[in-house]
C-alpha positions in Angstrom: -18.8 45.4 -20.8 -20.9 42.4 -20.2 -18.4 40.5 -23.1 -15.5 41.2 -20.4 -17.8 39.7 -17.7 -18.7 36.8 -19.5 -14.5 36.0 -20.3 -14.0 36.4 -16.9 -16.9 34.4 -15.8 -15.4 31.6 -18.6 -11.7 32.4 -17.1 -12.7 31.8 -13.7 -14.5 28.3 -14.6 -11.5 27.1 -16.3 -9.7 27.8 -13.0 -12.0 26.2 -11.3 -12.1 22.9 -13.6 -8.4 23.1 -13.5 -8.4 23.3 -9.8 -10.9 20.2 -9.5 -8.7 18.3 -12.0 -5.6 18.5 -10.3 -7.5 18.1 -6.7 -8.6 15.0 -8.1 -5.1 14.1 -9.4 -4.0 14.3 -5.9 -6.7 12.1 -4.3 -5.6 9.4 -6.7 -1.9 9.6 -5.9 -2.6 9.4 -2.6 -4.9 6.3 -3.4 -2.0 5.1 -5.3 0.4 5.5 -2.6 -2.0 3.9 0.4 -2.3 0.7 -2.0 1.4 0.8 -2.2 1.8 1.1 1.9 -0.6 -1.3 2.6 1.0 -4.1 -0.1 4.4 -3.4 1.8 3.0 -3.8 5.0 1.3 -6.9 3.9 4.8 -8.2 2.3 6.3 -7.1 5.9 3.9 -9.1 8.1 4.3 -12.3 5.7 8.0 -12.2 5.8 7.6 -11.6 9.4 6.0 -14.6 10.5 8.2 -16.9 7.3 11.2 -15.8 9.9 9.5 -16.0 12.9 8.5 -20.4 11.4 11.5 -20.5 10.5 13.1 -20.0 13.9 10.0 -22.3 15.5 11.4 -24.8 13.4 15.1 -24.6 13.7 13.8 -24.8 17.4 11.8 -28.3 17.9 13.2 -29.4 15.3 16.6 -30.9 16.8 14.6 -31.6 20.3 12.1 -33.5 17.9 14.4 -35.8 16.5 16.3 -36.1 19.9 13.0 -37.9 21.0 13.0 -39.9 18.3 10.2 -38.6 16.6 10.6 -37.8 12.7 11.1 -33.9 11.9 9.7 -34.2 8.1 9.9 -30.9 6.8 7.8 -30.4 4.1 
């Protein structure tokens, strides 16, 4: 009798381990997939404002150079 209790004691432990384990599995996935979000919104807001220079320049650029003023683009 108390050989049963102990197995099940040891049975519901490994459960419990096992339970932890793939808890913890989860909280890095979801770790993984923030970091993932957060570099694509990054990569969004950089491309963002590359389009949004570009179209400044494309802008000024002709009304620069209609003034006479140089429109070095470097």
């Amino acid at each position: 009798m108390q050989r049963k209790d102990e197995e099940e004691e040891g049975e519901e432990e490994r459960e419990e381990e096992e339970e932890e384990e793939e808890e913890e599995e989860e909280r890095e996935m979801k770790k993984e997939k923030e970091r993932e979000i957060e570099s694509l919104v990054g990569w969004l807001a950089l491309r963002r404002a590359m389009v949004s220079l570009d179209a400044t320049r494309r802008e000024f650029v002709p009304m620069m150079e209609a003034h006479g003023q140089s429109a070095s683009t470097n």
